[in-house]
Structures are given as structure tokens and as C-alpha cells.
C-alpha positions in Angstrom: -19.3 49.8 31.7 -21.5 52.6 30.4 -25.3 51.8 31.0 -27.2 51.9 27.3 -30.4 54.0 27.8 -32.2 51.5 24.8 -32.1 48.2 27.1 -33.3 48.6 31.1 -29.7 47.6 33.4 -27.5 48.4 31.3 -27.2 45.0 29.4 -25.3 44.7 26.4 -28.2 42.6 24.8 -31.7 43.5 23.8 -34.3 42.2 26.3 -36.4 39.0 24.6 -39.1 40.3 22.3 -41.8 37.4 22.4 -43.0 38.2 18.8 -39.1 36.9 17.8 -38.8 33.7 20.0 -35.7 32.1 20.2 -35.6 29.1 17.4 -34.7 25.7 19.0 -32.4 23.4 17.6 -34.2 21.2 14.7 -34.8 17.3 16.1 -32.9 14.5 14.6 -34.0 13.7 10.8 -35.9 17.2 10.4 -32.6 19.1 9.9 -31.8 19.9 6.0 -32.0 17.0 3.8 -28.7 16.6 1.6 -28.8 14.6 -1.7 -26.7 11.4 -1.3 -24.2 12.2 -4.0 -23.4 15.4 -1.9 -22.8 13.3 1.2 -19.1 13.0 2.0 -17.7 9.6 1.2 -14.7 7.8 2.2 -11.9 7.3 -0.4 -11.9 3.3 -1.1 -8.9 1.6 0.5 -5.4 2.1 -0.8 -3.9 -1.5 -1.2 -0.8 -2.5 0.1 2.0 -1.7 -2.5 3.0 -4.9 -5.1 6.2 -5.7 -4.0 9.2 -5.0 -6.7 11.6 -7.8 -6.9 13.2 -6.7 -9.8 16.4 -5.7 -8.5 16.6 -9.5 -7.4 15.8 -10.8 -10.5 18.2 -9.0 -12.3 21.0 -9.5 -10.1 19.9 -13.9 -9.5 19.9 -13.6 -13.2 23.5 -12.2 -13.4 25.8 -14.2 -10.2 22.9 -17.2 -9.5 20.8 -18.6 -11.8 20.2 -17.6 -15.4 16.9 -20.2 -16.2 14.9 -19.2 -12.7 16.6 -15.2 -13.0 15.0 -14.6 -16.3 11.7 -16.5 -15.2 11.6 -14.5 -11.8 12.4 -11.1 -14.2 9.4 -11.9 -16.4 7.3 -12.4 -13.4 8.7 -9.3 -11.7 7.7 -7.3 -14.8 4.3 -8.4 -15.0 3.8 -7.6 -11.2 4.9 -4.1 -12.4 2.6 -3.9 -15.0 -0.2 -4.9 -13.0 0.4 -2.4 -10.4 0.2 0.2 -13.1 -2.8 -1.1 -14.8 -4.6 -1.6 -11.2 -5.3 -5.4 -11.5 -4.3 -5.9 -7.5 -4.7 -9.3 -7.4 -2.9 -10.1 -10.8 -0.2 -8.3 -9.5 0.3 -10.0 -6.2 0.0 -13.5 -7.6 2.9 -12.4 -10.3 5.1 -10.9 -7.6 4.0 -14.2 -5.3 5.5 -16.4 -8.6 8.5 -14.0 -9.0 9.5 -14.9 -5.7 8.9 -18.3 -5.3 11.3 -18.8 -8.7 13.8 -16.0 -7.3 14.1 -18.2 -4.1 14.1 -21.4 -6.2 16.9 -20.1 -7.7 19.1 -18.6 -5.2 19.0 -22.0 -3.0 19.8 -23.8 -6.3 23.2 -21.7 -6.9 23.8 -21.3 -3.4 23.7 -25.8 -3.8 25.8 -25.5 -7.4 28.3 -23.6 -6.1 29.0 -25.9 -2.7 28.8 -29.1 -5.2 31.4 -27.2 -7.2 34.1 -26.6 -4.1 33.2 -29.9 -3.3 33.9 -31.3 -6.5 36.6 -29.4 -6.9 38.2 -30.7 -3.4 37.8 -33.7 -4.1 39.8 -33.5 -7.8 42.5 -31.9 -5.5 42.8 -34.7 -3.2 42.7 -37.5 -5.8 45.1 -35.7 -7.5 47.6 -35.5 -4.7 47.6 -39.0 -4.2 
């Protein structure tokens, strides 16, 4: 390293000059005040997703049960819409009542069609005799 005739040793950096003192870190509070609207703030929470049961209504409505299908379709449609327009809570109480009449209905056909076999059994066997 080549010694600098400007600063005594040979150091890379000027000597301290006490007319130019070092500045010290500001204390807590007395650093630069920023204006709360510049402040960084935290997105608001993203809600759970409405849950779609549209594909259920549409297919209960088809194979199950057409009464509690098209009532479970309506609900599942105003779900949707509510999740578009923002309304949370109207959404999930829509979705909530599109399930509860989806369910409704699929336990209902699921009992029609075993009272059916068994009815129809039974026509078979009293016929046979």
C-alpha cells in the first residue's frame, strides 16, 4: 500500500478534524417526524373465501332432489353475489343455508331411493307368491 503524503501513516482516511465532529445517532423520538398518513400500514385481513356449492346444487337438483336442489341453487347464488359485492357475512350465512338444504336434500334422495328398492322388493315378492 502506497503511503499518502496528505494524511500522517499512510491511512486511507483523513485524521478527525474537531471543527467536524462525528454526528451521533439521534435518540429515540427525536429522529424525523413522519406524518401518519405516510406511515406504512398493513393491508386489512383477507377473509377466508365464501365457499361455492354451486356445482352441488346443480347436480342435487338434477339426480337428488329438485325442491331442496333449486333452494340450495338460489342460496349458492346469493353466496356468489355476496362475495362479489363484499358483504362477508351475508355471504357465509347464504353458503351456510345452501348447504344445510344441499345436505337436506341429498340424505332425503339417498332415503327415497332405498324406500323405492324396498318397495319395489317387496311388490316382487308379493307378486311371486
Amino acid at each position: 500500500m502506497s503511503q499518502n503524503p496528505d494524511f500522517p501513516g499512510g491511512d486511507s482516511l483523513p485524521p478527525l478534524n474537531p471543527e467536524y465532529p462525528i454526528p451521533s445517532p439521534p435518540l429515540p423520538g427525536t429522529g424525523p417526524q413522519v406524518p401518519p398518513h405516510a406511515m406504512p400500514q398493513m393491508p386489512p385481513p383477507v377473509p377466508a373465501p365464501i365457499p361455492n356449492y354451486m356445482v352441488w346444487a346443480i347436480l342435487e337438483t338434477v339426480c337428488c332432489c329438485l325442491p331442496l336442489g333449486v333452494a340450495g341453487l338460489v342460496y349458492a347464488l346469493k353466496a356468489n353475489s355476496a362475495a362479489q359485492l363484499g358483504r362477508y357475512e351475508e355471504g357465509m350465512r347464504a353458503a351456510k343455508t345452501a348447504k344445510t338444504c344441499l345436505v337436506v336434500g341429498l340424505l332425503l334422495g339417498i332415503l327415497g331411493c332405498f324406500l323405492n328398492i324396498l318397495i319395489q322388493f317387496a311388490a316382487e315378492v308379493a307378486k311371486g307368491s
